[in-house]
DOBABA-379261 format. One line per 4 residues: number of its first residue (from 0); for each residue z, x, y of C-alpha. Coordinates in steps of 0.25 Angstrom, whole numbers. Example, Ala and Ser with C-alpha at 12.3 -4.5 7.8 and 13.67 -1.06 7.14 Angstrom:
BEGIN
0	31 49 -18 ~ 29 55 -4;
END
This chain:
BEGIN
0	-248 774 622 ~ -244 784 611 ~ -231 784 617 ~ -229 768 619;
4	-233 757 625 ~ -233 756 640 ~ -226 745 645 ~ -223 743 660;
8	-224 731 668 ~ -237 727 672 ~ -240 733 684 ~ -253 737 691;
12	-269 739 684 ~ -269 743 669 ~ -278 751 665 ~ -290 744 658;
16	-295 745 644 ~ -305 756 641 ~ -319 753 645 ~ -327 745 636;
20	-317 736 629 ~ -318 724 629 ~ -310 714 634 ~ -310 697 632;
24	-307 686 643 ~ -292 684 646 ~ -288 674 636 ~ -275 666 644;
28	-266 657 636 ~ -267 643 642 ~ -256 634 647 ~ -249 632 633;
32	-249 646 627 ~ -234 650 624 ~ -236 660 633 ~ -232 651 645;
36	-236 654 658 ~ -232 665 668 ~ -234 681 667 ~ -236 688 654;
40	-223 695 650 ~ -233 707 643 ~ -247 711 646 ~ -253 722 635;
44	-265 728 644 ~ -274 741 643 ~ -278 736 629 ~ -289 732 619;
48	-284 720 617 ~ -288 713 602 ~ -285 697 604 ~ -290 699 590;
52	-294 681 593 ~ -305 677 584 ~ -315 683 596 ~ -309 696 595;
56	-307 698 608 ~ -304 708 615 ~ -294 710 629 ~ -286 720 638;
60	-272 714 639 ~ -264 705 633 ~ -252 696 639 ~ -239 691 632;
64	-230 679 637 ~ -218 674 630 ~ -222 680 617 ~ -237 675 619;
68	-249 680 622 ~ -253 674 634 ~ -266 681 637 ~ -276 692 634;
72	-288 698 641 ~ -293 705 651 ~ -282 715 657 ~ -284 710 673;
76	-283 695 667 ~ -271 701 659 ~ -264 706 669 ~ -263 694 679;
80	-254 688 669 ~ -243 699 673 ~ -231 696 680 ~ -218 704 686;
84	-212 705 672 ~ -226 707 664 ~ -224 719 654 ~ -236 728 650;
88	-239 735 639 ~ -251 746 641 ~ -258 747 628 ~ -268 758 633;
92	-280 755 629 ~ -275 752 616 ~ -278 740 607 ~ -269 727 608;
96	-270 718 596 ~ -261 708 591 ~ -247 710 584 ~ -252 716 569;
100	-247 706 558 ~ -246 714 544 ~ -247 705 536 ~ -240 710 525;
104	-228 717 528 ~ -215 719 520 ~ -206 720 532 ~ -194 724 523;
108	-199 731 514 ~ -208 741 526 ~ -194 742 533 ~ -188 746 521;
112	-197 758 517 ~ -192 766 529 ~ -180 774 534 ~ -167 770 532;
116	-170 762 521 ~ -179 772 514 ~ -182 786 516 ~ -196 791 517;
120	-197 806 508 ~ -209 807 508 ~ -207 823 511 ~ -211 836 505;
124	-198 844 501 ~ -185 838 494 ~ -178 845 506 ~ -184 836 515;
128	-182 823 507 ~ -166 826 504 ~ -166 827 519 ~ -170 814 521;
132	-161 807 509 ~ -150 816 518 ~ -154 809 530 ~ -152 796 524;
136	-140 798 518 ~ -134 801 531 ~ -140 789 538 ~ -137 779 526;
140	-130 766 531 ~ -119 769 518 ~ -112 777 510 ~ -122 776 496;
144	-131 768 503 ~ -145 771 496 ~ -156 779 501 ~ -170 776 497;
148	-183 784 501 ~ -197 785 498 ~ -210 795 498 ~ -207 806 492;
152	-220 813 484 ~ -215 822 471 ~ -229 829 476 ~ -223 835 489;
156	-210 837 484 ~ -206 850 476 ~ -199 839 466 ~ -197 824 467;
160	-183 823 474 ~ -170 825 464 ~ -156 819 464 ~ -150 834 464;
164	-160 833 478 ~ -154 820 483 ~ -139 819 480 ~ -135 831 488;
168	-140 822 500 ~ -138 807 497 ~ -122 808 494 ~ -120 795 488;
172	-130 787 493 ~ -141 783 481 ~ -156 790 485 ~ -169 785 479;
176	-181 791 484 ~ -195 783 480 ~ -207 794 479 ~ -220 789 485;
180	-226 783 474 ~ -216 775 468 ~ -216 781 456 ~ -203 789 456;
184	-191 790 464 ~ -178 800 466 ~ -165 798 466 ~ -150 805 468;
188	-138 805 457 ~ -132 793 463 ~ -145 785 461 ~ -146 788 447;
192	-130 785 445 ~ -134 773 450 ~ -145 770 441 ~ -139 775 428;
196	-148 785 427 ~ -143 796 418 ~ -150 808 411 ~ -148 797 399;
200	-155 786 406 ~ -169 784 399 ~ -183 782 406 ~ -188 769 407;
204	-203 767 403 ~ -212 775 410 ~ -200 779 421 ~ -195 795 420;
208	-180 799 424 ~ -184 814 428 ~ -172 824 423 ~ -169 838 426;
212	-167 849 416 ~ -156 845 412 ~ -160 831 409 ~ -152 822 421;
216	-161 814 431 ~ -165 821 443 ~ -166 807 449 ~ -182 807 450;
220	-186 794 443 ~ -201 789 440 ~ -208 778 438 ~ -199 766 431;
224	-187 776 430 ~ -187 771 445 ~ -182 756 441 ~ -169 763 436;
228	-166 766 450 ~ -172 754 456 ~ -163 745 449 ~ -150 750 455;
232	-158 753 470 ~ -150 740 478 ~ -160 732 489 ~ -158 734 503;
236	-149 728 510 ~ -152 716 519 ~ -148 725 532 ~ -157 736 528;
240	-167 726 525 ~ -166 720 538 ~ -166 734 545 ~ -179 737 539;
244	-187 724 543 ~ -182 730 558 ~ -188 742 554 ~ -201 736 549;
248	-203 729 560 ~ -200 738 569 ~ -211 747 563 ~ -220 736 563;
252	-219 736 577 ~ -225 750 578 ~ -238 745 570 ~ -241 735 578;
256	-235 724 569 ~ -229 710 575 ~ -231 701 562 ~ -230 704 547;
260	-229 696 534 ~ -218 700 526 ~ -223 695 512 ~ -215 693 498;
264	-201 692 507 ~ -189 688 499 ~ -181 676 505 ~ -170 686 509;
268	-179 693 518 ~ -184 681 526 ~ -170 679 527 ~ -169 690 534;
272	-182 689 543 ~ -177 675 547 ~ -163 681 551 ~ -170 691 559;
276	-180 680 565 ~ -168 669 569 ~ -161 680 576 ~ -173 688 582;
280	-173 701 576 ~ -187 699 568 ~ -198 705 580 ~ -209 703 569;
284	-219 690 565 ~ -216 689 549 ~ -224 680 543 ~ -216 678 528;
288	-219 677 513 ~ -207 676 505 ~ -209 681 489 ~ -213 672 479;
292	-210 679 465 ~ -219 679 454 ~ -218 664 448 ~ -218 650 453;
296	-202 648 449 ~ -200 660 459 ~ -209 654 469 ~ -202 642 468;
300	-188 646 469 ~ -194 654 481 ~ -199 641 490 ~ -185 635 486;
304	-178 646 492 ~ -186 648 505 ~ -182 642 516 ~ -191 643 530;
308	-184 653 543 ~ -177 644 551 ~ -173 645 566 ~ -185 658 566;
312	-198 659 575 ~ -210 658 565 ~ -217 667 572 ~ -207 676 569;
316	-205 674 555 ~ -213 663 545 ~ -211 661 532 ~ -227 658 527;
320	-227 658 512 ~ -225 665 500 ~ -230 679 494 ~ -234 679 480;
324	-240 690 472 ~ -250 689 459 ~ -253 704 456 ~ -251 720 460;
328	-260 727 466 ~ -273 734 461 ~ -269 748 462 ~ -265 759 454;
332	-254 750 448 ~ -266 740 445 ~ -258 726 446 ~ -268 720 453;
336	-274 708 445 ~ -289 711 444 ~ -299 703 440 ~ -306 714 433;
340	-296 727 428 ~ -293 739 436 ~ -302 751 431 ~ -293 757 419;
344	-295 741 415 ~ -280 736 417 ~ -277 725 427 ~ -265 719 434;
348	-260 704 431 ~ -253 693 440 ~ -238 697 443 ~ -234 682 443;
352	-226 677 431 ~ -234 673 419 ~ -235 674 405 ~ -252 675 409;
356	-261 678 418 ~ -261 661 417 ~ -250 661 422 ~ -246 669 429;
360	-259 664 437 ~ -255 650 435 ~ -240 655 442 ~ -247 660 452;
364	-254 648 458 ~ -242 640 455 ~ -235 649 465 ~ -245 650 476;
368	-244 633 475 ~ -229 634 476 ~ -230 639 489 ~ -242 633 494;
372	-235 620 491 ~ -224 624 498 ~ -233 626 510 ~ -232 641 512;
376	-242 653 512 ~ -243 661 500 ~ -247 676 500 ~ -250 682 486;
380	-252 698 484 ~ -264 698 476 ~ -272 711 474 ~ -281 709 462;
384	-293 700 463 ~ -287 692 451 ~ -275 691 458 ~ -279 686 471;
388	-289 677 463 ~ -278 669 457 ~ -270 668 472 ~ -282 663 477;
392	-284 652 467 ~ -269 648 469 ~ -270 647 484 ~ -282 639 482;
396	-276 630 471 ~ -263 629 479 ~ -271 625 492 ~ -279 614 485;
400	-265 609 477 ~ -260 607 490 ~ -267 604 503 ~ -255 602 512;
404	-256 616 516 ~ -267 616 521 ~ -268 633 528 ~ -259 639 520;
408	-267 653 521 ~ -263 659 508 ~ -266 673 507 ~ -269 684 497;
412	-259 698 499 ~ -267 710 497 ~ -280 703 491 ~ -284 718 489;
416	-296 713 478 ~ -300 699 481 ~ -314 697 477 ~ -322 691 487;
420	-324 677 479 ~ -311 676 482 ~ -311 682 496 ~ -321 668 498;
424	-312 660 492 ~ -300 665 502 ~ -308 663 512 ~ -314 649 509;
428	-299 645 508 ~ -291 653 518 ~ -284 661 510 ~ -280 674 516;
432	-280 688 512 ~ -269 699 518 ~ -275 713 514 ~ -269 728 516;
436	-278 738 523 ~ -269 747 523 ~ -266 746 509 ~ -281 750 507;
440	-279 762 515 ~ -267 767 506 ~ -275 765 494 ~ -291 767 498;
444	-296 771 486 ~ -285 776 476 ~ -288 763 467 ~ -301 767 465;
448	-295 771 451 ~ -291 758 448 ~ -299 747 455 ~ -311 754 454;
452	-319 757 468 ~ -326 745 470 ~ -311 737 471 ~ -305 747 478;
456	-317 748 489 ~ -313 735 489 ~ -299 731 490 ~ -295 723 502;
460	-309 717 504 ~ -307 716 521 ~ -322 716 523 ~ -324 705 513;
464	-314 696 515 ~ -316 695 530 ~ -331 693 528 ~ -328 680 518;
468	-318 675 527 ~ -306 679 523 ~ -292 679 531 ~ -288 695 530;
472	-274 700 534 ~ -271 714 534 ~ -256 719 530 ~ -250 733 527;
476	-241 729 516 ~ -229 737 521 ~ -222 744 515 ~ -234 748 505;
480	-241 754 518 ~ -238 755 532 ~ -240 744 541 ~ -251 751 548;
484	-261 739 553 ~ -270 749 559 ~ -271 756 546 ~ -274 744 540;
488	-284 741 551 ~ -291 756 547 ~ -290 754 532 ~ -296 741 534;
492	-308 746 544 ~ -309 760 534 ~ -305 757 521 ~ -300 771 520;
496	-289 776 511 ~ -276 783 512 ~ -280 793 503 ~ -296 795 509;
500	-308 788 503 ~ -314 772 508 ~ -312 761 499 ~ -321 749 504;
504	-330 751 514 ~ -337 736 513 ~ -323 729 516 ~ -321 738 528;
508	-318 728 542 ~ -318 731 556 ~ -305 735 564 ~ -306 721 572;
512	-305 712 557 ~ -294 721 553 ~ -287 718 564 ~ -288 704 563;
516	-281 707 548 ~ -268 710 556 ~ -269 700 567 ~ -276 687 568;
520	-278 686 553 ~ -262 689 548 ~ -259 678 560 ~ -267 669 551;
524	-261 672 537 ~ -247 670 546 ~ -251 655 549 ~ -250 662 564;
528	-264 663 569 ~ -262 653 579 ~ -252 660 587 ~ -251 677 582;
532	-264 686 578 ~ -271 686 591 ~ -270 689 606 ~ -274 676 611;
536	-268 669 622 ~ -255 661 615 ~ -253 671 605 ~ -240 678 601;
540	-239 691 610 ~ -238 700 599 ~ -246 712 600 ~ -250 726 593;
544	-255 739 604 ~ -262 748 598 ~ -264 765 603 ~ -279 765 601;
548	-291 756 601 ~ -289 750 587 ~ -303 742 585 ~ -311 753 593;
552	-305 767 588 ~ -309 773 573 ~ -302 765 565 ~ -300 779 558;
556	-290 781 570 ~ -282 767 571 ~ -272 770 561 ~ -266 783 570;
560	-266 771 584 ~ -251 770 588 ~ -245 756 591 ~ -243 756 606;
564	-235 742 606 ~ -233 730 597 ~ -228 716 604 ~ -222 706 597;
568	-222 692 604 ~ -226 699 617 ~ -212 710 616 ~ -216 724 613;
572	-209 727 601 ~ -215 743 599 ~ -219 750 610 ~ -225 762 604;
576	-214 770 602 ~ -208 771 588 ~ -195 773 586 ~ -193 786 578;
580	-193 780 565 ~ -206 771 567 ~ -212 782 572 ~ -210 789 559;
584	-215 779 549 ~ -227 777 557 ~ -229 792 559 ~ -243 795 550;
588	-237 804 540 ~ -227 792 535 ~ -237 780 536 ~ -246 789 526;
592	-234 792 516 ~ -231 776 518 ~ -244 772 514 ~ -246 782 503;
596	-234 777 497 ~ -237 763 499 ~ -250 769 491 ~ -244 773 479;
600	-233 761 481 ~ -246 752 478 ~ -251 761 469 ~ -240 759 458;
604	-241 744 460 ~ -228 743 469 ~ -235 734 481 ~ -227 727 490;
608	-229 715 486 ~ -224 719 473 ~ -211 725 480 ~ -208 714 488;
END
């Protein structure tokens, strides 16, 4: 199966599951399923089949009509629903689950981190890294079109890269190279032309302009010295951006993925996905949170501008609420809002407008009513356990102010510290919490410094929060990691970091609740249970194969199982066969670099959330 999916017509006895598994009843859809009636137009077979149904149950095959799933069970049950025109997809013993819904996913944003929009240089000489500003110079769409790229490590390199390294290769096109961390960036001559940025220019505070011997830039600028070029580095083009969402989603594909939500999106961009969905070029469920600045005046201009997709299947795309964010994030940057200070006794603050913590507290809760008013979801990033405190108390005041909505499912993004008061509290009320396994794993135990063991053993409190009833989501927060839901299901089930070392064994969970995380539990934060999440009979036919027995192997081993197939509304849209470029951001060695860099992103403070 390493080599694709075998799909052939369904002809002839399929070989059974191994010996041993265990497989449910067939479960038929009845008389009214949207699957109608006749033969199944796809039949997954030769599989662990995970309904992931609130019985857990287990099958061997799976049939898909018009989009539907139209009945799943025993493989010699399965297979009397074939007709002449049946295709049949071999998974090979290997594990057949539902479509995986990331939960939080910045589709642009993941799109945009890779080639041709930017470079990866994340290499060890500076020959190799000119090579590849060559190569995207000669490929460049324009004549002094820019060319941006990231990763490269001062530490590998026999010096950070130089404009008298870049402009023999770039011509007139403007480079800007980003280092791993964020902290400095390279550019060429034409750059610095642009920027004004002379062997006169002074360093802003706490940036350095690094100068040569004879005292002109070398174009290697660090820390705020960077804003002097980020100021004159334009946005990307609405055709690039909608290139990169097709790249995304391509790549989405390949891991398995069928639905995300894309939080923190401007109006422009759901402009874009709406475009895409009216004319049938958006092959992926996005479940939507436009942004909603940092006051209630911005919220409120930003439910005046919105107007609902029209003319687009909502299965497609939905708009559900509203993303709002309260504080950073409670690593090395320490903008997390803590209840109690980080170890050196510092501690983050509210992020929302306010001359106090008063009111900035008070803004918020007038926010998070806004758009419950409105009768939409809010999801607010909230890290610290003071942050998501204050959320919480506003969802429940909003709820309480206005009973009209009466399943509104707010949720908490990240939630990486909330206490288990108020996990009862969530759970009492239904509010939800969309946590990053895979986030864990980049950072494992490198905030011991700052949080202190105890927090950071328990940071994302899986364990806990299922045990007290609380609704868990899972989500990979692309770009800031890669959207690996089988590295999020190993982090979650290990709780072992990038860099070595465990950081919470007591909120360890099993393979089966983690997959629930990416399945039947984002159905429910999408307002979608009812028809996407499971394989029940009269659910939509998207669905995830999997190289390797993903709930009986080591989970040490699940992050190295290739994707055999992804469907989506029962059409294969990956069959196991990247193209060259997939294959190459999902080759090992670039997935590490990714997540180290999404590491050192988070670890400066720069989340995504922040970004978007």
């Amino acid at each position: 199966m390493n080599a694709g999916i075998n799909r052939r017509r369904f002809l002839g006895q399929a070989a059974g599951v191994a010996a041993g598994a265990a497989a449910a009843p067939v479960l038929s859809a009845g008389p009214a399923s949207a699957g109608g009636r006749g033969p199944a137009d796809l039949i997954v077979y030769n599989g662990r089949v995970q309904v992931m149904d609130r019985h857990m149950r287990r099958a061997e095959a799976v049939a898909i009509r018009d989009g539907v799933v139209m009945a799943v069970g025993r493989e010699r049950d399965v297979r009397r629903l074939a007709g002449r025109g049946t295709e049949s997809i071999d998974a090979g013993g290997g594990t057949v689950l539902p479509g995986i819904n990331d939960s939080h996913v910045h589709l642009g944003g993941y799109g945009l981190d890779f080639p041709p929009y930017t470079i990866e240089v994340d290499v060890a000489t500076i020959k190799e890294l000119t090579d590849a500003v060559a190569a995207a110079v000669a490929a460049a769409p324009a004549p002094g079109s820019w060319i941006r790229g990231q990763g490269w490590n001062e530490n590998r390199l026999p010096h950070p890269p130089r404009r008298t390294d870049l402009d023999p290769v770039s011509g007139d096109h403007p480079v800007i190279l980003r280092d791993f961390s964020g902290h400095m960036m390279a550019v060429n001559s034409t750059v610095l032309r642009l920027a004004g940025i002379t062997r006169d220019t002074p360093a802003p505070p706490g940036g350095v302009i690094e100068k040569d011997a004879a005292g002109e830039p070398t174009g290697v600028l660090r820390e705020s010295a960077q804003d002097l070029v980020n100021r004159v580095v334009p946005p990307f083009t609405e055709a690039e951006l909608e290139s990169a969402v097709d790249k995304a989603i391509m790549m989405l594909h390949a891991q398995g993925i069928t639905s995300i939500t894309d939080p923190g999106i401007p109006l422009a961009q759901l402009a874009l996905y709406e475009r895409k969905a009216r004319a049938g070029t958006l092959p992926l469920r996005i479940t939507a949170l436009i942004t909603g600045g940092r006051s209630p005046d911005q919220v409120r201009t930003t439910l005046a501008a919105y107007k609902p997709p029209r003319g687009v299947d909502p299965r497609i795309l939905r708009v559900a609420g509203v993303k709002l964010i309260i504080d950073g994030v409670p690593t090395a940057a320490q903008t997390a809002w803590l209840h109690e200070p980080y170890v050196d006794g510092t501690n983050g603050k509210p992020v929302i407008e306010g001359d106090t913590i008063e009111e900035a507290v008070a803004n918020m809760h007038a926010m998070i009513a806004l758009v419950h008013n409105a009768g939409m979801q809010v999801g607010t990033h909230a890290t610290g356990d003071a942050g998501i405190d204050v959320v919480v108390a506003g969802y429940l005041a909003a709820m309480r102010g206005d009973r009209r909505h009466r399943d509104p499912r707010h949720y908490v993004i990240h939630g990486d510290l909330t206490s288990p008061r108020t996990l009862r509290t969530m759970a009492r009320h239904d509010i939800g919490v969309n946590m990053n396994a895979t986030i864990k794993y980049v950072l494992g135990r490198t905030l011991d410094a700052n949080l202190g063991p105890e927090r950071t053993d328990y940071q994302w409190p899986y364990r806990t929060a299922l045990d007290l009833g609380v609704r868990v989501t899972s989500a990979s927060d692309a770009p800031v990691t890669s959207p690996s839901w089988l590295q999020g299901v190993q982090s979650a089930v290990l709780r072992k970091g990038l860099y070595g070392g465990v950081a919470g064994e007591a909120e360890r969970i099993t393979v089966r609740e983690a997959l629930v995380t990416y399945t039947r539990t984002s159905a429910w934060q999408d307002h979608a249970e009812r028809w996407k999440g499971t394989l029940e009979p009269g659910m939509t036919g998207d669905v995830c194969v999997v190289d390797g027995d993903v709930v009986g192997a080591d989970p040490e081993t699940l992050v190295g199982m290739p994707i055999a197939a992804t469907i989506l509304g029962g059409r294969v849209v990956y069959d196991g066969k990247p193209d060259p470029a997939t294959a190459n951001a999902m080759a090992p060695a670039a997935v590490k670099s990714r997540n180290a860099r999404g590491a050192a992103c988070l670890q400066r403070g720069a989340c995504c959330c922040k970004r978007a």
